[in-house]
Every structure is written in C-alpha cells, then in structure tokens.
C-alpha positions in Angstrom: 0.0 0.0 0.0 1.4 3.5 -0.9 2.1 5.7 2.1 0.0 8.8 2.6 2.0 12.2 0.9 2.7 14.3 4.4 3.9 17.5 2.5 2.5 19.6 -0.1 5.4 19.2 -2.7 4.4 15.4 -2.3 0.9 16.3 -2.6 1.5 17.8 -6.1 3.3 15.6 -7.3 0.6 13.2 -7.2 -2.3 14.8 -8.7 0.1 15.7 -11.5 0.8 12.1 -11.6 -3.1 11.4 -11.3 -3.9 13.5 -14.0 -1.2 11.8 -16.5 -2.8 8.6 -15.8 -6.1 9.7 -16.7 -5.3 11.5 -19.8 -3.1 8.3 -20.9 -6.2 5.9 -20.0 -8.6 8.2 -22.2 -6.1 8.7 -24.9 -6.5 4.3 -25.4 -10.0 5.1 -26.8 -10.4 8.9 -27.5 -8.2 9.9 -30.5 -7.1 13.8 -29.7 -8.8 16.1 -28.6 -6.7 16.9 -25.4 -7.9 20.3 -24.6 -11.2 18.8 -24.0 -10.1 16.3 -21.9 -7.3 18.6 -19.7 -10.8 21.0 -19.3 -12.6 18.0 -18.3 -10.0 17.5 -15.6 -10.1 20.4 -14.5 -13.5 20.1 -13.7 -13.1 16.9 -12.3 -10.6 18.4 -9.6 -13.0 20.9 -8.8 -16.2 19.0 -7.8 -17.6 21.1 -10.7 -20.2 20.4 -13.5 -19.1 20.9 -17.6 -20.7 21.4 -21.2 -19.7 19.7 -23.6 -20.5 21.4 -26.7 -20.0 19.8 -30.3 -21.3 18.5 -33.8 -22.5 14.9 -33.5 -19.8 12.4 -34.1 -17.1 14.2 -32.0 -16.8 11.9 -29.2 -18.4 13.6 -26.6 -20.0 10.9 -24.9 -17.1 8.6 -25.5 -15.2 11.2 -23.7 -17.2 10.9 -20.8 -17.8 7.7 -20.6 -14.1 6.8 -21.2 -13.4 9.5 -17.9 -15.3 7.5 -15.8 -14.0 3.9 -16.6 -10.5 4.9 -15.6 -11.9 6.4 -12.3 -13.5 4.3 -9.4 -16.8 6.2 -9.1 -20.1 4.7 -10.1 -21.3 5.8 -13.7 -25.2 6.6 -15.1 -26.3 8.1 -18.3 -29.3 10.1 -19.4 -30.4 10.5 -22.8 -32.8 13.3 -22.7 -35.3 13.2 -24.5 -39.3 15.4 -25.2 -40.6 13.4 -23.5 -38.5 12.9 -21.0 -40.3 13.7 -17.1 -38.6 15.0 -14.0 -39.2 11.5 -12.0 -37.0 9.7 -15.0 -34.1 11.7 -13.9 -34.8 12.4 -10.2 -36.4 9.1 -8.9 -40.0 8.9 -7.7 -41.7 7.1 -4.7 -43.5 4.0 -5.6 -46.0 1.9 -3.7 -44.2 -1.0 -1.7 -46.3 -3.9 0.1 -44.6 -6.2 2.8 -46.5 -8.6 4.5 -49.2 -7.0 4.1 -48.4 -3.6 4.9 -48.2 -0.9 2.1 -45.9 2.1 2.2 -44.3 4.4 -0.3 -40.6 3.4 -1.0 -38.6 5.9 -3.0 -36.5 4.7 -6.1 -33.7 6.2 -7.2 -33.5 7.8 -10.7 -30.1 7.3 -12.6 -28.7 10.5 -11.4 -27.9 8.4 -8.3 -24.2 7.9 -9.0 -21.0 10.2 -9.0 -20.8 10.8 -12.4 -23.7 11.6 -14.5 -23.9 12.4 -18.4 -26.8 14.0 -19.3 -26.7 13.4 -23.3 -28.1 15.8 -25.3 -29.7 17.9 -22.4 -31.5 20.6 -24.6 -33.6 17.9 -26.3 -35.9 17.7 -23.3 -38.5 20.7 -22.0 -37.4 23.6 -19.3 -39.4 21.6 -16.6 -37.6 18.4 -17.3 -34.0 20.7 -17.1 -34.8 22.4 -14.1 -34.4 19.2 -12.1 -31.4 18.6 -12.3 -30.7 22.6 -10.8 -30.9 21.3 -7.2 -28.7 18.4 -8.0 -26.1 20.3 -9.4 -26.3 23.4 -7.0 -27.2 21.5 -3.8 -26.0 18.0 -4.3 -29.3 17.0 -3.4 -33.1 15.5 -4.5 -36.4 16.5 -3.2 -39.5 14.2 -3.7 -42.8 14.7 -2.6 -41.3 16.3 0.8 -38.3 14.4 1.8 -35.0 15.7 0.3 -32.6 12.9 -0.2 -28.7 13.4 -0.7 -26.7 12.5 -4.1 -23.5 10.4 -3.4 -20.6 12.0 -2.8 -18.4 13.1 -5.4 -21.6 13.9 -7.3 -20.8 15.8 -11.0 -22.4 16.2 -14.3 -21.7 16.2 -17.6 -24.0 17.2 -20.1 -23.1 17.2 -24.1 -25.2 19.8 -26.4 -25.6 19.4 -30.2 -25.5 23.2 -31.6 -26.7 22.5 -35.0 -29.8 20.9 -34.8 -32.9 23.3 -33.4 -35.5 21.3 -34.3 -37.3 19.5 -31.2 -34.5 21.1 -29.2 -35.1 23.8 -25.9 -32.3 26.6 -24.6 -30.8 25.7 -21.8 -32.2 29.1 -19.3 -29.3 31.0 -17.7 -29.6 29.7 -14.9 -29.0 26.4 -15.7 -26.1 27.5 -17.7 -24.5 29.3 -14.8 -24.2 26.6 -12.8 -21.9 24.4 -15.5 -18.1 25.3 -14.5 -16.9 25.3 -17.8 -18.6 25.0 -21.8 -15.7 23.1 -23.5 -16.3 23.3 -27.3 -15.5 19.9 -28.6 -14.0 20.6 -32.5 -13.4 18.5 -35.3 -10.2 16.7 -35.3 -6.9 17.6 -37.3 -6.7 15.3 -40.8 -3.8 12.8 -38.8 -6.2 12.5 -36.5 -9.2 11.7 -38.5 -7.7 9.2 -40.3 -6.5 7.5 -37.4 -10.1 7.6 -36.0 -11.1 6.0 -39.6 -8.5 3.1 -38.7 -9.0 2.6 -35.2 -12.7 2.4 -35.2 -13.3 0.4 -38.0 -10.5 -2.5 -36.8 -11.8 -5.7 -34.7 -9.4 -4.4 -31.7 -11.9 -2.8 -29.3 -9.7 -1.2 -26.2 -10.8 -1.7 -22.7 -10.1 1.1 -20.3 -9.5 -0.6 -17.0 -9.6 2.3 -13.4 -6.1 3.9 -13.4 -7.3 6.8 -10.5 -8.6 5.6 -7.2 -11.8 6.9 -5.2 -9.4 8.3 -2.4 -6.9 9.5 -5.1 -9.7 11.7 -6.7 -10.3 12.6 -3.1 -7.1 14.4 -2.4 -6.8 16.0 -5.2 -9.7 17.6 -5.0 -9.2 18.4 -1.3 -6.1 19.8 -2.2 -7.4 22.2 -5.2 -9.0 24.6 -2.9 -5.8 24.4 -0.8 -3.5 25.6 -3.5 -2.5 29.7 -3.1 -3.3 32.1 -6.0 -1.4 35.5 -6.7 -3.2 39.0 -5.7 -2.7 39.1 -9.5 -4.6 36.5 -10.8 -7.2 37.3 -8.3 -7.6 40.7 -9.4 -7.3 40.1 -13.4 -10.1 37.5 -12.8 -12.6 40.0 -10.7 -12.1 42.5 -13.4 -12.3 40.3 -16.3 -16.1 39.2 -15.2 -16.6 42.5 -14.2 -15.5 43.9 -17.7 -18.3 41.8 -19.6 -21.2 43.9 -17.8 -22.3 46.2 -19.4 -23.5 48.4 -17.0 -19.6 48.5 -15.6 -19.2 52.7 -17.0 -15.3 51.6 -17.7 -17.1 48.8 -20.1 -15.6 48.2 -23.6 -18.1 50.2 -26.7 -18.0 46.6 -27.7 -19.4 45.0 -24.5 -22.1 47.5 -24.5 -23.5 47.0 -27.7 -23.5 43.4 -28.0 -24.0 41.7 -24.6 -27.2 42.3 -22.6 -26.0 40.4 -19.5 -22.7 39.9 -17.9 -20.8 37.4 -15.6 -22.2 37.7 -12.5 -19.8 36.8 -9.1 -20.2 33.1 -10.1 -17.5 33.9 -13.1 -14.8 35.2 -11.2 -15.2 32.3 -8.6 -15.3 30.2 -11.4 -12.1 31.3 -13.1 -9.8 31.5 -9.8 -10.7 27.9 -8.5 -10.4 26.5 -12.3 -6.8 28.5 -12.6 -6.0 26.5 -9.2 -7.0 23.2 -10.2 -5.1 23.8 -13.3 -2.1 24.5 -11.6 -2.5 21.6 -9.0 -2.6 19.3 -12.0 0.8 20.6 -13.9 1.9 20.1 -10.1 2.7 24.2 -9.7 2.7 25.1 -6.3 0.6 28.2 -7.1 -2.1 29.6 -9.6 -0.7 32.6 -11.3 -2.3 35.3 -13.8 -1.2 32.4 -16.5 -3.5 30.3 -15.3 -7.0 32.2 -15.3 -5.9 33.2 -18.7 -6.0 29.9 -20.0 -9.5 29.4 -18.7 -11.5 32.4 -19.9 -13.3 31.0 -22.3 -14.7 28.0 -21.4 -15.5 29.5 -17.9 -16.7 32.5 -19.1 -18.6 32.0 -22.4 -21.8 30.5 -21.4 -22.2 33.1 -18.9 -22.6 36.1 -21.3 -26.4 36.8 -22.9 -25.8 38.3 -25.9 -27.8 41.0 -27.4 -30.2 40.6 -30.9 -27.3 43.0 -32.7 -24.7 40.1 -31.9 -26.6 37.5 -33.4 -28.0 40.0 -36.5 -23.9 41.1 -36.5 -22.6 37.4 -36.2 -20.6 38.1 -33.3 -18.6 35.2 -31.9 -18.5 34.8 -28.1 -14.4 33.9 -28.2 -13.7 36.8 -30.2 -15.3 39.2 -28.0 -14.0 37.5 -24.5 -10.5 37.9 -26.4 -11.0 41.7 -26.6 -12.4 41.8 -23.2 -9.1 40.4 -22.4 -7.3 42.5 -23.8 -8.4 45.7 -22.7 -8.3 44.2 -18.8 -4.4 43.0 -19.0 
C-alpha cells in the first residue's frame, strides 16, 4: 500500500501524476482532442459540473464515458429526451407492500451515481431541465417532501448538439451558470481523423480498465481549494467578469452594444478555482495570472447573454471575451 504524501510538494506531485494517468487511460479510446479532456479534468478536480459542446460524431459521450472507466466512481447516463419527465431523472416514490403492509418506498433515478452524463440535455422541455438545478447546486433531491442526498463526489456532464434546433429547448441562464466550464468539442486535425477511420473500424476494441482511485480523486480535490493564488490573478479575474457587464461605466463600446447580460460573481469564482486546479494538475505550487488566462473562455462563455445586434452582426462569443481580455491585461 502507498504511504499517505505528508507534504505539499508530495501532494502535487501526485495529482500531477493522477492527472497523467487519466489523460493516458482516455487517450487508449479517445483519439485527440486533449484540450477537451485537460478541461474535463479540471472540472473533475474541482467538484464542478461541464458542457460539452460539439457536432455529432465528436466523441463527446465517448469522452465521458471513457473518464469515468478509468476512475473508481459509479457511472449513469441520461439521454434526454421530449418526452422525458422530472421523476425519470430524479427518482419517484412507488408503492411498496410487505406482509401485508403498504408504504411508499422511493426509487432512485439514474442520477444516483457520482458521475452523470446528461446526453443531449436541450432535447428535453425547461421543466424536465430544471431538475437537475438542485442536484447540481445543492448535491441533493427533493421528492414529494423528503430531500434525499446524491452520493458523494456527485458531478455532471452534459453534451449539447448546436446545430440541430429542431425538437431542441435553450438551456435558461440559470441552468447555464451553474456548469463550471462550456468546453467546445471541435473537429479533429486530418492525422487524427484518419486514425479515428482506422481505429474504429478494426476488430481491436480497447478496454479502459480504473487507473485513478476513489481516495486519489479525493485528495486531489481536497487539495485544489488548498492551493494559493497570486493577488494578480485574483484581481485580473474579478475584473475580467466585471468587464463583460455592461452596466460597468469603464465597459468596452463593444461589450455595450452586443452583450445584454454579464458574468455575474459566479465567473470570477469560477475562473480563480479552475486556474488552481489547473495548476495543482501541472503540479505548480501556485495559480498565477497564467492560469486564469488559460480558462476564460470556457469559464466565461456561457455566462454572457448576448444581445439581438450580436446574433444580427454574427458576433462570436471567443472573439469578443478575447478583446475583453485585452483591454483588462
């Protein structure tokens, strides 16, 4: 059995080592794409929640799926769907006789486990959406009137399909504010393609076997809020959220014209504990202005609401964080 680290340095060291493990196990199935999967890790360290967000065919769900085979958690999967009710995700009490005696037993839905995907989660209504809120801010259920508690780790991720709008339903902002990150999930390089051509058209089919334990996962994510963060990167991240209001008078012409809403507090907490967990997994002792740079986007993106001009102007959301950005630094 490996001895407990006792010191920070040691502490480092193996989330760094945990998070090459993982991104080795995943790479066995999941050709590329290693971006996505250091954001999903990043997530992962956090206790945090992620959009995925891609064309079909990207390997979103294999992603996911492939993340928690190599981790010792306890997997389900939704497919949301129209018709798709609250109870099918949630659980519902059902009528239980013993002996004679009848009482309401309550049955867990699949997102009972510590890793949920929630495929394609703006195919189903804003009613059917809205139950997973509580889950995802709380960590908990409430049926009927008795509030039941979601194993622990508990996280979610969710894939979205931007292209098709038919049968489909906008996630509200609310909703949207509580996912950690939107990682955009692109189409691979022409290598890479080609070896996705090869690989999944062969008779080998690889098995990803658990290379992270439950009480590895553990300290890392115990140590993530542990990790220090320069007065810098503090203050480049408040005034980067702050800098996307625009109501803020110092707010870019820019900002003002084509976003409506803002990052609220929620994206400056956001970026500063997604820098640290970034830096815990490159085993760096502290999160730096670096750091929260790397993560504007994904942490920041779904939080805007853009005005009608941007979508009448074609405005992309990256382009205007990036000029955001620039005018904070």
């Amino acid at each position: 059995m490996t001895a407990a680290p006792t010191t920070d340095a040691e502490r480092l060291e193996r989330a760094a080592d945990a998070a090459s493990r993982l991104r080795t196990a995943i790479r066995q199935v999941v050709i590329g794409q290693d971006d996505v999967v250091d954001a999903m890790l990043v997530t992962l360290a956090t206790r945090g929640h992620a959009l995925l967000v891609g064309v079909p065919g990207l390997a979103k769900t294999l992603i996911v799926s492939s993340l928690a085979k190599a981790l010792d958690l306890s997997f389900g999967r939704v497919q949301f769907t129209p018709d798709l009710l609250p109870a099918d995700i949630t659980g519902t009490d059902v009528l239980h006789e013993d002996n004679g005696q009848r009482s309401l037993r309550f049955l867990p839905g699949p997102i009972f486990h510590n890793l949920v995907l929630a495929d394609e989660i703006n195919r189903t209504p804003p009613k059917t959406q809205a139950a997973l809120l509580q889950a995802m801010q709380e960590r908990e259920v409430t049926v009927g009137t008795t509030t039941h508690p979601l194993p622990h780790p508990f996280q979610v991720f969710a894939t979205r399909n931007p292209v098709e709008q038919e049968g489909t339903y906008p996630l509200p902002e609310a909703q949207r504010d509580r996912f950690l990150m939107e990682i955009h999930v692109d189409y691979p390089s022409e290598a890479e393609e080609r070896e996705v051509a090869l690989r999944t058209t062969s008779s080998v089919t690889p098995r990803i076997e658990p290379v992270v334990t439950r009480e590895e996962l553990e300290a890392v994510t115990a140590l993530v809020p542990r990790i220090p963060v320069t007065d810098e990167a503090v203050d480049f991240a408040v005034k980067m959220a702050r800098a996307t209001r625009p109501t803020t008078p110092a707010a870019l012409a820019d900002v003002k014209q084509y976003i409506r809403f803002g990052a609220g507090p929620r994206g400056s907490q956001a970026l500063v504990l997604a820098a640290k967990a970034r830096a815990a997994l490159r085993g760096e002792a502290a999160a730096d202005v670096e750091d929260v740079e790397a993560l504007i986007v994904p942490t920041m993106r779904h939080r805007l609401v853009l005005s009608y001009r941007a979508d009448a102007d074609g405005v992309d959301v990256k382009d205007l964080l990036e000029r955001v950005r620039r005018s904070v630094k």
